[in-house]
GUKERO-338547 format. One record per residue (C-alpha): x, y, z; residue number from 1. Coordinates in steps of 0.001 Angstrom, whole numbers. Layout:
+---------+---------+---------+-----+
!       u !       v !       w !   k !
+---------+---------+---------+-----+
!       X !       Y !       Z ! NUM !
...
+---------+---------+---------+-----+
end
This chain:
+---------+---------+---------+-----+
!       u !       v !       w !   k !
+---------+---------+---------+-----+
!  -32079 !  -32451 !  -34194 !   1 !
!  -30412 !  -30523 !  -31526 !   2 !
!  -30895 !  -31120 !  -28323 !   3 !
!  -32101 !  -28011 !  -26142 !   4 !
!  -32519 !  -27938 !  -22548 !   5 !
!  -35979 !  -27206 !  -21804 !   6 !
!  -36558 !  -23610 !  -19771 !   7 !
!  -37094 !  -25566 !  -16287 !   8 !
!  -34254 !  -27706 !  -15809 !   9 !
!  -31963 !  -24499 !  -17008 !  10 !
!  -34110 !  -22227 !  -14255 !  11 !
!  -33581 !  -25841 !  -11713 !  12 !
!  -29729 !  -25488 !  -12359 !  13 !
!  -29229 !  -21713 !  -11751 !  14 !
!  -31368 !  -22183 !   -8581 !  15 !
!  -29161 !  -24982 !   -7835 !  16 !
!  -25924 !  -22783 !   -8172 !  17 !
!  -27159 !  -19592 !   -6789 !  18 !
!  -27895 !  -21814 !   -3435 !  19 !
!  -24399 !  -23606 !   -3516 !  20 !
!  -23164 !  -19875 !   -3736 !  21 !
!  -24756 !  -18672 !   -1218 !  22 !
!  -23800 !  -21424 !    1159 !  23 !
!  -19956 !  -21169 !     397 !  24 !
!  -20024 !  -17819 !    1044 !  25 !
!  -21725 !  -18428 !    4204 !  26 !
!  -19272 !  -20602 !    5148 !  27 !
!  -16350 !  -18994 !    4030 !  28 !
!  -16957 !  -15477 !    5110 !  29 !
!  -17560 !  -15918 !    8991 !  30 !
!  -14074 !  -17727 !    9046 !  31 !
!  -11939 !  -14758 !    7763 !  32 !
!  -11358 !  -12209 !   10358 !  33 !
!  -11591 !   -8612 !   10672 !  34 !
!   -8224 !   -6412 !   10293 !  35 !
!   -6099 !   -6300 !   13320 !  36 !
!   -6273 !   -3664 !   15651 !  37 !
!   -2589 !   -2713 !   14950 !  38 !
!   -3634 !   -2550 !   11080 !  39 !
!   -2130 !     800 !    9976 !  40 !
!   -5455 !    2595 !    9531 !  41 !
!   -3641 !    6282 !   11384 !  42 !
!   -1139 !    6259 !    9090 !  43 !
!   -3101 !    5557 !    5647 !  44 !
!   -4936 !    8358 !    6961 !  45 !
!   -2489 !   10461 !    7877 !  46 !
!    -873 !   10456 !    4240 !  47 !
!   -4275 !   10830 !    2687 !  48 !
!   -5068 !   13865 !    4683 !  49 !
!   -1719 !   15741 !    3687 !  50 !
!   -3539 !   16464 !     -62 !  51 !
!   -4609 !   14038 !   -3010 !  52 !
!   -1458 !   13318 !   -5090 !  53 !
!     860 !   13029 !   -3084 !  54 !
!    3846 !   11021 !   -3649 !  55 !
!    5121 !    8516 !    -772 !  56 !
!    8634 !    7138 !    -575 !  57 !
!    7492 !    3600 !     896 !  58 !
!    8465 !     162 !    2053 !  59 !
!    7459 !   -2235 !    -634 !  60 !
!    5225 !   -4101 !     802 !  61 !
!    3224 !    -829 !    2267 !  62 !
!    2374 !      53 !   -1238 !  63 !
!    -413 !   -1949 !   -1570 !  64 !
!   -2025 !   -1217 !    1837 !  65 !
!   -1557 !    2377 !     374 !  66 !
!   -3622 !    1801 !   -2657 !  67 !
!   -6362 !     125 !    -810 !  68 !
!   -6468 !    2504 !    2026 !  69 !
!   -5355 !    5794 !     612 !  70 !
!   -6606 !    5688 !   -3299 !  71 !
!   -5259 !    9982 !   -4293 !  72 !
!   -1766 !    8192 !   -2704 !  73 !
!     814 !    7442 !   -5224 !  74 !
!    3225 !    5152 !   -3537 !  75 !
!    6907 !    5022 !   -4394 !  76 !
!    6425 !    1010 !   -5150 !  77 !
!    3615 !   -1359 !   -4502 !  78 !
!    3655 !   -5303 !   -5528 !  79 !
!    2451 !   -4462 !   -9163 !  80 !
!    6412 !   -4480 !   -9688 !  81 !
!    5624 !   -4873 !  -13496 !  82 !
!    4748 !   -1957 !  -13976 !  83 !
!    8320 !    -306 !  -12819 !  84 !
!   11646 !   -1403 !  -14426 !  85 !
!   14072 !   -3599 !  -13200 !  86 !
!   16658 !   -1233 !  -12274 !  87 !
!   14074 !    1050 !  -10612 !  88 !
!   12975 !   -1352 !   -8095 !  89 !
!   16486 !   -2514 !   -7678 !  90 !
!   16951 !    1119 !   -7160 !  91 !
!   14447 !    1743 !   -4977 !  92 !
!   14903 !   -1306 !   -2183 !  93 !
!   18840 !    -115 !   -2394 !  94 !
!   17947 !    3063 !    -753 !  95 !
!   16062 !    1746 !    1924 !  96 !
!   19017 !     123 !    2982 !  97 !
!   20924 !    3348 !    2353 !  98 !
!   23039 !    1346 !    -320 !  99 !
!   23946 !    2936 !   -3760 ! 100 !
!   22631 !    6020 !   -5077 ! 101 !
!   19724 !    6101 !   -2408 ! 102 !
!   20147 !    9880 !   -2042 ! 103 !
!   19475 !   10407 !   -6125 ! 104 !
!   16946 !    7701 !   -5785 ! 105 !
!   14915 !   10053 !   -2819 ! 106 !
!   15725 !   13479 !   -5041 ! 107 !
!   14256 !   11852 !   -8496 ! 108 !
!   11139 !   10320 !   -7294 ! 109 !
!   10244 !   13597 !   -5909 ! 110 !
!    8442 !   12487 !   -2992 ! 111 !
!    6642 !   14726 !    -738 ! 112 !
!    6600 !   11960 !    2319 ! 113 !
!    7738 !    8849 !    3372 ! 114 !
!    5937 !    6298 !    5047 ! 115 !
!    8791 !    3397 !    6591 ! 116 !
!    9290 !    1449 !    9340 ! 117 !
!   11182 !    2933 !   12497 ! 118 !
!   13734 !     673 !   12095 ! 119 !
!   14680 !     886 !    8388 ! 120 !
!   18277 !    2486 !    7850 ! 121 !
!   16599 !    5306 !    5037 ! 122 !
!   14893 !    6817 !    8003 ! 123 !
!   18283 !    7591 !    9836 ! 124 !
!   19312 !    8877 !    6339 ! 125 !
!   16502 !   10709 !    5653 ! 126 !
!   16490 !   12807 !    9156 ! 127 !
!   20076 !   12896 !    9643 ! 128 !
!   21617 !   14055 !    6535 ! 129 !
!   18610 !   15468 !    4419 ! 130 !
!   16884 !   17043 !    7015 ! 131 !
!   13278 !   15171 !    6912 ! 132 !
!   10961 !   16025 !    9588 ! 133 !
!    8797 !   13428 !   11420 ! 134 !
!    5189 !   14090 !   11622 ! 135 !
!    3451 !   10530 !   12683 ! 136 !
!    5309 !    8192 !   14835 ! 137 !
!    3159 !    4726 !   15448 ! 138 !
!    4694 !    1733 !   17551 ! 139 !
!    6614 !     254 !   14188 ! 140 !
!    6320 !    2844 !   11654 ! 141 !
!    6879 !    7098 !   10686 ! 142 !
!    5891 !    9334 !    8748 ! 143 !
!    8734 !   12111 !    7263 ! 144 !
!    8209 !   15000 !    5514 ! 145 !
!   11049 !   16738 !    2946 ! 146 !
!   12869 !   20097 !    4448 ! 147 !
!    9806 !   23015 !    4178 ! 148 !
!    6776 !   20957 !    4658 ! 149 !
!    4879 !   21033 !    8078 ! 150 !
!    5717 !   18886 !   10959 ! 151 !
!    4150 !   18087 !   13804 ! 152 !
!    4229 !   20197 !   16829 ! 153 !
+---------+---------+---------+-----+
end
């Protein structure tokens, strides 16, 4: 004959689990701290507000922060790097360095901003000899816009 559990010790042991549950997460949640206040909130927003769908030339590890933060975003690259090929994403972290083909890899993905820190060489590249147009400026990071779209006043 097969052995069944009888109704109350199964209702005991969810009880039992549903407590321990609770109590981890108690524990656990209260430890892990809220964003930083330099967390890049003004420029998520920023990019979201220029239109759903737009397409963002970004640092690599921005794109993620961009899916989270700004869902009608499409970044340029995020850490799902499966889903790109391997000679895109090689592509793609060439031109931030300005290295190889950077200005085909800016003209193909057309991207209507990019979102990079102030110090990466592709913003020098992008300003200086394709005539992008900053319209956010934070203490590490800026927004650029192609030739034609609006900047900031």
């Amino acid at each position: 004959r097969a052995v069944r559990p009888r109704l109350r010790h199964v209702a005991v042991g969810a009880g039992i689990l549903g407590v321990s549950c609770a109590l981890l997460v108690a524990i656990v949640l209260p430890r892990q701290g809220p964003l930083p206040d330099n967390a890049p909130w003004a420029a998520s927003g920023t990019l979201s507000s220029m239109g759903p769908d737009i397409r963002v030339l970004n640092e690599y590890d921005l794109g993620g922060w961009l899916l989270w933060t700004a869902p009608s975003v499409s970044p340029g690259i995020d850490g799902r790097t499966e889903i790109y090929s391997p000679s895109y994403v090689e592509d793609y972290l060439d031109a931030g360095t300005l290295r190889g083909d950077w200005q085909d890899v800016v003209r193909d993905g057309d991207f209507d901003a990019a979102w990079l820190r102030q110090d990466t060489p592709l913003v020098t590249g992008l300003e200086d000899i394709l005539g992008w147009k900053v319209v956010f400026e934070d203490d590490w990071s800026v927004i650029l816009v192609p030739p034609g779209e609006a900047t900031r006043d």
